[in-house]
C-alpha positions as CSV (number, residue, x, y, z in Angstrom):
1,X,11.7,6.8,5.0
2,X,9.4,6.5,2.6
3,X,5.7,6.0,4.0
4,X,5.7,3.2,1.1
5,X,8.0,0.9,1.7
6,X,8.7,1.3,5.5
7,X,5.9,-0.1,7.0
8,X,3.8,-1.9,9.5
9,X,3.4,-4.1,12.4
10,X,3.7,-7.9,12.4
11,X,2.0,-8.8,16.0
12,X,0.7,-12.3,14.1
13,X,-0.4,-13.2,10.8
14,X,-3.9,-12.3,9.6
15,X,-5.7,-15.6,8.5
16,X,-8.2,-15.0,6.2
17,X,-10.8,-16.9,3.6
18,X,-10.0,-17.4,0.1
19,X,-11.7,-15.5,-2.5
20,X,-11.5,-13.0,-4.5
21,X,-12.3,-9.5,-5.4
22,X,-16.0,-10.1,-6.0
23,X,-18.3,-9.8,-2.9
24,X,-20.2,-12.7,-1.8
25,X,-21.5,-14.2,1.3
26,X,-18.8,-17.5,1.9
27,X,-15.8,-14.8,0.9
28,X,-17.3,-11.5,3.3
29,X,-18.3,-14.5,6.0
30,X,-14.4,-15.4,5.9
31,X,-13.2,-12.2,6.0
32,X,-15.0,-11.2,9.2
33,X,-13.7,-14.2,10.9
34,X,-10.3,-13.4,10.0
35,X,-10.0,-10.1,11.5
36,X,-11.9,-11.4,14.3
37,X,-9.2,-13.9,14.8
38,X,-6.4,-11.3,14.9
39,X,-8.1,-8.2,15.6
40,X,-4.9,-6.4,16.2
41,X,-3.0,-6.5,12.7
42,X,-3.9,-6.5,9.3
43,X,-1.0,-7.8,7.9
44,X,-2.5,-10.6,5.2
45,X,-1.3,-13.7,3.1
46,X,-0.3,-12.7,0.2
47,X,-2.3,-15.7,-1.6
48,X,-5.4,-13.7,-0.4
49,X,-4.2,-10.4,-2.7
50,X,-3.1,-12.4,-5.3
51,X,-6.8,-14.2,-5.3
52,X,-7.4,-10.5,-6.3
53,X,-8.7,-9.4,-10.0
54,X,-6.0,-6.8,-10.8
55,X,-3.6,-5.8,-13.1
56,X,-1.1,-5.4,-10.9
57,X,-0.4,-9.0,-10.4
58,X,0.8,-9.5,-14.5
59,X,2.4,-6.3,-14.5
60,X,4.6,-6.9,-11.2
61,X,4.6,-10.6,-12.0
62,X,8.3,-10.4,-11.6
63,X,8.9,-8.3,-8.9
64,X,8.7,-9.7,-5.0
65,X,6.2,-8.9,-3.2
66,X,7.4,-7.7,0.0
67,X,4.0,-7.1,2.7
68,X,0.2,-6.6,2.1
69,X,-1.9,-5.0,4.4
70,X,-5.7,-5.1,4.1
71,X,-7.7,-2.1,6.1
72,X,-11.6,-2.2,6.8
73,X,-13.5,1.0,6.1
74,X,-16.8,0.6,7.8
75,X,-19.7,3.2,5.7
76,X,-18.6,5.1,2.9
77,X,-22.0,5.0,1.2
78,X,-21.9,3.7,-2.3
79,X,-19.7,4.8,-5.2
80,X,-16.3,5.1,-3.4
81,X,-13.4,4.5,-5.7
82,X,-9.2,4.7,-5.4
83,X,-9.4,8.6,-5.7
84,X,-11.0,8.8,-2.2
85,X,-9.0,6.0,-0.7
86,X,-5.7,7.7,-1.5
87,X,-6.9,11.0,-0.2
88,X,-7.0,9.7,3.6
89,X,-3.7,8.2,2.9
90,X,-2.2,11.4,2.1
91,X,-4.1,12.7,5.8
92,X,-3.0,9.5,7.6
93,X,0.3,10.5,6.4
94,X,0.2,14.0,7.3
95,X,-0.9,13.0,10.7
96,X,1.7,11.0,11.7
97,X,3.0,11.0,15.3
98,X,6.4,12.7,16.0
99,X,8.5,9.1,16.2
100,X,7.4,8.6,12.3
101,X,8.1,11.2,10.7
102,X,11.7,11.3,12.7
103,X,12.2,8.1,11.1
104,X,11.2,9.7,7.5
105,X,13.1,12.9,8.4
106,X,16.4,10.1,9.6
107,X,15.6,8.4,6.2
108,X,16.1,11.8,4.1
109,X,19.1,12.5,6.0
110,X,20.6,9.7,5.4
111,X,19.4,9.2,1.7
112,X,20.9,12.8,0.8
113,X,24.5,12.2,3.3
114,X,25.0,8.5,1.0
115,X,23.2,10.1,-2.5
116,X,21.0,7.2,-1.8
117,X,17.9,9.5,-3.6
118,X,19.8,11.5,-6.2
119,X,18.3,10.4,-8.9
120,X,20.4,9.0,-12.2
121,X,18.9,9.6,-16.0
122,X,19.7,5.6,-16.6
123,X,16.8,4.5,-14.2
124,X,14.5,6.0,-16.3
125,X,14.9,3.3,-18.7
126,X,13.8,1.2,-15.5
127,X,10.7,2.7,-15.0
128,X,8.0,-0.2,-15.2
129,X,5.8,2.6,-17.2
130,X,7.3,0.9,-20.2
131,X,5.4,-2.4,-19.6
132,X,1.7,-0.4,-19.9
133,X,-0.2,-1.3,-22.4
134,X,-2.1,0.8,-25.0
135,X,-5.6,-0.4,-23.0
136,X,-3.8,0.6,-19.8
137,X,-3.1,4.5,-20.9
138,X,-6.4,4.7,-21.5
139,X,-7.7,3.7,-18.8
140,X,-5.4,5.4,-16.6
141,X,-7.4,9.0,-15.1
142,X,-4.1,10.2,-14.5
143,X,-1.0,10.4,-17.2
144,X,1.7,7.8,-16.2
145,X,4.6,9.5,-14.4
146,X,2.2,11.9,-12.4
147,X,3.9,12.7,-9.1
148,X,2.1,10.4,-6.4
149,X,4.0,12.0,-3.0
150,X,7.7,10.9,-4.1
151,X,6.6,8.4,-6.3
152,X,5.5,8.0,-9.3
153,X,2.1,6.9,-10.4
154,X,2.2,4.3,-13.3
155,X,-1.4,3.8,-13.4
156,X,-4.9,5.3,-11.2
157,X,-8.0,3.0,-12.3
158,X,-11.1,3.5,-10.4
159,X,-10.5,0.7,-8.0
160,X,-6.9,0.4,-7.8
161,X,-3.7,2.4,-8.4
162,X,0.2,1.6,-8.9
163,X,3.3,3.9,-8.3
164,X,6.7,3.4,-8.4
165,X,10.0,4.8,-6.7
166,X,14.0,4.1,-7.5
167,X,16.5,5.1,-5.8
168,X,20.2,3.9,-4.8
169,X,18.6,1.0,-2.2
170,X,15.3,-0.1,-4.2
171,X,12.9,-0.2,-7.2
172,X,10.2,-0.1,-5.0
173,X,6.2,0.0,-6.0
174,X,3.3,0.2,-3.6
175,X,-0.4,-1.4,-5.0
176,X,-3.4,0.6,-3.5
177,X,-6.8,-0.8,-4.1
178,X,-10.4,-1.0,-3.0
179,X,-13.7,-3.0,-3.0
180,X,-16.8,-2.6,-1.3
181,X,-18.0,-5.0,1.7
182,X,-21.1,-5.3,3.6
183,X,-20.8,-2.5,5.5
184,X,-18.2,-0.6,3.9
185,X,-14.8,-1.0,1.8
186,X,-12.0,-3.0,2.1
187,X,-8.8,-1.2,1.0
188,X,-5.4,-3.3,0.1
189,X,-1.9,-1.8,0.2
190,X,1.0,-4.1,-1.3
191,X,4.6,-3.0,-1.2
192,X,6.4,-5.0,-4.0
193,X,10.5,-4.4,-4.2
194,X,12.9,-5.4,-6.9
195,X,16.3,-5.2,-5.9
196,X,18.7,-3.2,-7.6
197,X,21.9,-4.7,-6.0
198,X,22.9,-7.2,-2.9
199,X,22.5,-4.7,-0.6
200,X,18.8,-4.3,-1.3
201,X,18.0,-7.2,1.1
202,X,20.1,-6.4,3.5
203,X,18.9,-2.6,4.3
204,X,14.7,-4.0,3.6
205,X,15.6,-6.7,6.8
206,X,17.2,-3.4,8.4
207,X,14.0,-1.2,8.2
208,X,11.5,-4.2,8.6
209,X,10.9,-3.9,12.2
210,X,10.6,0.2,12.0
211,X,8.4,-0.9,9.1
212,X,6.2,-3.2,11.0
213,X,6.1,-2.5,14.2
214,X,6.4,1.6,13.9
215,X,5.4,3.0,10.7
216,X,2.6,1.5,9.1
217,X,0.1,0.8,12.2
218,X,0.2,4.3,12.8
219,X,-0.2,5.5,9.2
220,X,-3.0,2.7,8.9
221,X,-5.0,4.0,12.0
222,X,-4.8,7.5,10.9
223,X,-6.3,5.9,7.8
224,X,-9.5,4.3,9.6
225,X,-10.1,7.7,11.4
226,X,-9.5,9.9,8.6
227,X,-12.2,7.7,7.2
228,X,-14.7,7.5,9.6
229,X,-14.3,11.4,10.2
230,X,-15.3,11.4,5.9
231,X,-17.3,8.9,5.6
232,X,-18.7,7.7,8.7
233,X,-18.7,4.1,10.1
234,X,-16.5,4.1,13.4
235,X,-13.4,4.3,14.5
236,X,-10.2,2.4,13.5
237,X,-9.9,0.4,16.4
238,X,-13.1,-1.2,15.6
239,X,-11.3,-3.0,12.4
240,X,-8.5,-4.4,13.9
């Protein structure tokens, strides 16, 4: 299943602050109350991202947006942007225990027995890549369509990234971004899906609880470590 859009675990609902992107003292104050309220998930109100200054909220401003997850990255030093960000994604992915990447390699198995990932020339007229603008090609540091894993990237700007995937269940998209703290980063991941058919909802509620309660914790703490073996700052379970 992809990493993506089968994800993480719902053991309450983190309460945060309102804010936005911008550091400041009443916003950073909330947000370290929040996670000290529910130190054990960082599954977020959505309002929270959406108080966010990024283009993914116009570009997706159409498409549900299915979970966000907000992930403290204690140190880092200064400078950090999405590039570094994505790359202890791609370890926390490559370091997943044995139970999630069975449930990727069930997913795959699956996908390929019900042609649920053969991919049809039509979608490509689907791809959101058609909705950039002029401004957003240029600001992009990678082409649009770039292979991202098994997505594809529709945008990298130095604090945030968007990529897409369709196959036969969902037009899925998954919103990385990042801005520093006191202390460190704070990273966002947003899953947004649009459905393609009515079975769309049914097989997201069927994945939701390997999602949540499975995938995403343990991609997310191999996350926090891969970070603080980088850049310093502590361990994962620290942040949560």
């Amino acid at each position: 299943m992809n990493v993506w859009v089968f994800e993480h675990r719902a053991m309450g609902r983190q309460e945060w602050s309102g804010g936005s992107m911008t550091s400041g003292p009443r916003h950073d104050k909330g947000l370290k109350k929040g996670f000290e309220r529910s130190r054990r998930t960082m599954r977020v109100d959505p309002g929270e991202f959406r108080a966010c200054p990024l283009r993914v909220h116009a570009l997706l401003h159409d498409v549900p947006l299915e979970d966000v997850w907000a992930i403290r990255l204690p140190g880092g030093g200064a400078g950090r942007t999405i590039q570094d960000v994505r790359a202890v994604f791609i370890a926390g992915v490559e370091a997943a225990p044995p139970i999630v990447k069975g449930l990727f390699r069930l997913r795959g198995r699956l996908g390929a027995l019900l042609g649920w990932d053969q991919q049809r020339p039509a979608w490509n007229a689907e791809s959101y890549v058609h909705r950039l603008s002029a401004a957003d090609r240029a600001q992009s540091t990678a082409a649009p369509g770039t292979p991202d894993g098994r997505l594809s990237l529709l945008y990298r700007f130095e604090n945030e990234q968007l990529s897409e995937r369709r196959n036969g269940t969902v037009h899925a998209f998954s919103s990385l971004s990042i801005r520093p703290t006191p202390g460190g980063y704070l990273a966002y991941l947003a899953i947004y899906v649009q459905p393609v058919h009515r079975f769309t909802r049914l097989y997201m509620g069927a994945i939701a609880p390997f999602r949540r309660l499975v995938v995403y914790p343990a991609i997310i703490r191999n996350v926090q470590s891969a970070w603080a073996e980088r850049y310093g700052g502590g361990s994962g379970d620290e942040n949560r």
